[in-house]
C-alpha positions as CSV (number, residue, x, y, z in Angstrom):
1,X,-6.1,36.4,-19.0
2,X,-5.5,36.8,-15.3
3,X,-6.5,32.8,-14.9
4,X,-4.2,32.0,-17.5
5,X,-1.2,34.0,-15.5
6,X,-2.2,33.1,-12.1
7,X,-2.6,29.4,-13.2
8,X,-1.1,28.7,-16.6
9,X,-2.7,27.7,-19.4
10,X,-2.8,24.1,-19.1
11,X,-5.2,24.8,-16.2
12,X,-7.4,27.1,-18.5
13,X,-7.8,24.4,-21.0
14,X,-8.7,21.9,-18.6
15,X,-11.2,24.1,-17.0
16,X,-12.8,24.5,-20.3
17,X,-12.9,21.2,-21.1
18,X,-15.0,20.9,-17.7
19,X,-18.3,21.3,-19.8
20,X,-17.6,18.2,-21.9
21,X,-15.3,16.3,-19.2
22,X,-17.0,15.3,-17.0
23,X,-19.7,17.5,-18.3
24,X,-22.8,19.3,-16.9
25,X,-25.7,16.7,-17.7
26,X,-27.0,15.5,-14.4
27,X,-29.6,13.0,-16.2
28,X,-27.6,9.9,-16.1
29,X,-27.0,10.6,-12.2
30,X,-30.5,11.3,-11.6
31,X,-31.6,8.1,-13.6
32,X,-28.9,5.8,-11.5
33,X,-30.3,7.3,-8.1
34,X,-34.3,6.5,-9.0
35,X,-33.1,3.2,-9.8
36,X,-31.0,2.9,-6.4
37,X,-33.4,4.0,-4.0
38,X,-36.4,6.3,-2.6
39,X,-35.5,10.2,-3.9
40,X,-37.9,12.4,-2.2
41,X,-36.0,15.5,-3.9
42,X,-33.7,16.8,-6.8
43,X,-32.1,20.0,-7.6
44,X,-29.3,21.0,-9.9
45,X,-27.6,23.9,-8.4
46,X,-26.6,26.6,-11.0
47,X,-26.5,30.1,-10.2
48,X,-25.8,30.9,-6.8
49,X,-23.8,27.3,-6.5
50,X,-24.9,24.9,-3.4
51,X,-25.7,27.5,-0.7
52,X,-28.5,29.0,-3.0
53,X,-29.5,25.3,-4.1
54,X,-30.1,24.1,-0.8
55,X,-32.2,27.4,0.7
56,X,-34.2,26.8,-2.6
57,X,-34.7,23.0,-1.7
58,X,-35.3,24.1,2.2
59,X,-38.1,26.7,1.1
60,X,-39.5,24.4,-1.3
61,X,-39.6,21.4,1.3
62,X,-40.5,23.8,4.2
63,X,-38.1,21.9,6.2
64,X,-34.1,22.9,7.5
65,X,-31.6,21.4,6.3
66,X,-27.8,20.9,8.4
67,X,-25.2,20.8,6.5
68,X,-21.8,19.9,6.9
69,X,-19.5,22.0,4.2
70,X,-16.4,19.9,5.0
71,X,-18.2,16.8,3.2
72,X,-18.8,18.8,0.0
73,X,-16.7,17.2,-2.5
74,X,-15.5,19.9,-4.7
75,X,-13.6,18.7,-7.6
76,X,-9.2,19.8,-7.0
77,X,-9.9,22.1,-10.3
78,X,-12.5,24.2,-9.3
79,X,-10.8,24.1,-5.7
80,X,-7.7,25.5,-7.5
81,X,-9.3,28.3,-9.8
82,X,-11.6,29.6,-6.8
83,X,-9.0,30.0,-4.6
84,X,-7.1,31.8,-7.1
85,X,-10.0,34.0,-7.8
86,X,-10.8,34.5,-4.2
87,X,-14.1,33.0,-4.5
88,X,-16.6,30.4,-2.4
89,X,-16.8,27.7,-4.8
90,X,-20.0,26.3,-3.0
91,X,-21.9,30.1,-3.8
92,X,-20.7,29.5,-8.0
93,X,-21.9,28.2,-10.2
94,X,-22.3,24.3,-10.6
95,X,-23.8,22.7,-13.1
96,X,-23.1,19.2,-13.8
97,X,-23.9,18.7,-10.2
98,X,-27.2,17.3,-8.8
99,X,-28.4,18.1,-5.0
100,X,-31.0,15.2,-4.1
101,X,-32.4,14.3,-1.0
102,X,-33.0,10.4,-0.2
103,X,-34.7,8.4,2.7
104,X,-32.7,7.3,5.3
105,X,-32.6,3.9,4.6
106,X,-31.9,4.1,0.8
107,X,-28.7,6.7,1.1
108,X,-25.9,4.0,1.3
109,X,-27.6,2.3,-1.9
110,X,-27.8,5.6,-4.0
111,X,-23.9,6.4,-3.3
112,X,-22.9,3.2,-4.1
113,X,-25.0,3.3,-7.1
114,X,-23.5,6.6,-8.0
115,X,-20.3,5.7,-7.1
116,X,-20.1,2.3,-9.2
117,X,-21.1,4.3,-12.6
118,X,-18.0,6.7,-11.2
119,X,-19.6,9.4,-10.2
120,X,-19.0,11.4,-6.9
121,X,-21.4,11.4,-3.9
122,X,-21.4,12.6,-0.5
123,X,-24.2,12.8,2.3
124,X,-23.1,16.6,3.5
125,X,-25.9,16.8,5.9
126,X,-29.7,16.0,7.3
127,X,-33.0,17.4,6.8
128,X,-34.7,18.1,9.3
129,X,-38.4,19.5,10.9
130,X,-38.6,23.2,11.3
131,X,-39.1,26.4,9.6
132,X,-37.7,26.5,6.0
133,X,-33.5,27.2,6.5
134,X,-30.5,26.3,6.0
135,X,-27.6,25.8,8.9
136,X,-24.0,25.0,8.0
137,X,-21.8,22.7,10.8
138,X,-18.9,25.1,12.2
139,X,-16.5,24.4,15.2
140,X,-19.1,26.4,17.5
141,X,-22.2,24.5,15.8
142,X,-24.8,24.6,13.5
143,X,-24.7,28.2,12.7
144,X,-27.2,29.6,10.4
145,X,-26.1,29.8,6.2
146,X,-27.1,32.9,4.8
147,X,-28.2,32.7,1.0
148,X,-25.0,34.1,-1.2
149,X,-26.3,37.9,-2.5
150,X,-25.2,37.3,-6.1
151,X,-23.1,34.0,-7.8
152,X,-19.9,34.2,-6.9
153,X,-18.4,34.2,-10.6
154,X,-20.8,37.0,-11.6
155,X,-19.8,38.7,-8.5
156,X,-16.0,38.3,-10.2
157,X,-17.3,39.2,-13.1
158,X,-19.1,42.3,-12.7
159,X,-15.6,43.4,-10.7
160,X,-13.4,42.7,-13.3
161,X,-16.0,44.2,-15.8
């Protein structure tokens, strides 16, 4: 209801047709980057969005990974709503995206693989040796990324609730 006033219900609709459009399987993705190049990791980040993704792909990896939050696409919709909402669309959920990590050498291919089936890819940052963690780029540097207590939208949730 507060959506709907804050954004009309045209937005509403086309946020719920999200699930279908462009929908939440990442399989096709995943199948076009094997294909493309060398994928050392894959991750589909639900709850607890991006941020908790990539701390769960850092402490899995044992590496750190630098990331850039400026080259995270996030789609003019969910841009729109979360800013509405007052909420960090890269600590909500996200299905329908995939995280994956790819050598060096094969990351141009993947994207272009991605991108030529019309799906949206972006290197956001580097991993890198070190203690399992997770760094974002700021103005005054890498700066560590603290894991997101709770999913955003739950966090919304449990507010409105």
């Amino acid at each position: 209801v507060e959506l709907t006033r804050l954004l009309g219900p045209e937005t509403v609709e086309q946020a719920r047709a999200f699930l279908y459009d462009p929908g939440i399987s990442v399989v096709p993705d995943a199948r076009i980057a094997l294909a493309a190049g060398k994928v050392t990791a894959m991750h589909d980040p639900t709850e607890g969005g991006l941020i908790t993704a990539l701390w769960e792909l850092a402490q899995a990896a044992g590496r750190r990974l630098v990331i850039d939050p400026a080259t995270v696409p996030v789609p003019g919709l969910s841009q729109r709503i979360c800013s509405a909402m007052n909420i960090d669309p890269l600590a909500t959920i996200a299905s329908g995206a995939l995280l994956l990590t790819v050598a060096p050498g094969d990351a141009a291919a993947v994207r272009n693989a991605l991108a030529a089936a019309g799906i949206v890819c972006a290197d956001i940052g580097a991993v890198e040796e070190g203690p399992a963690g997770l760094e974002r780029i700021t103005g005054r540097g890498p700066q560590r990324w603290p894991v997101p207590e709770r999913d955003e939208l739950a966090r919304l949730l449990e507010r409105k609730g």
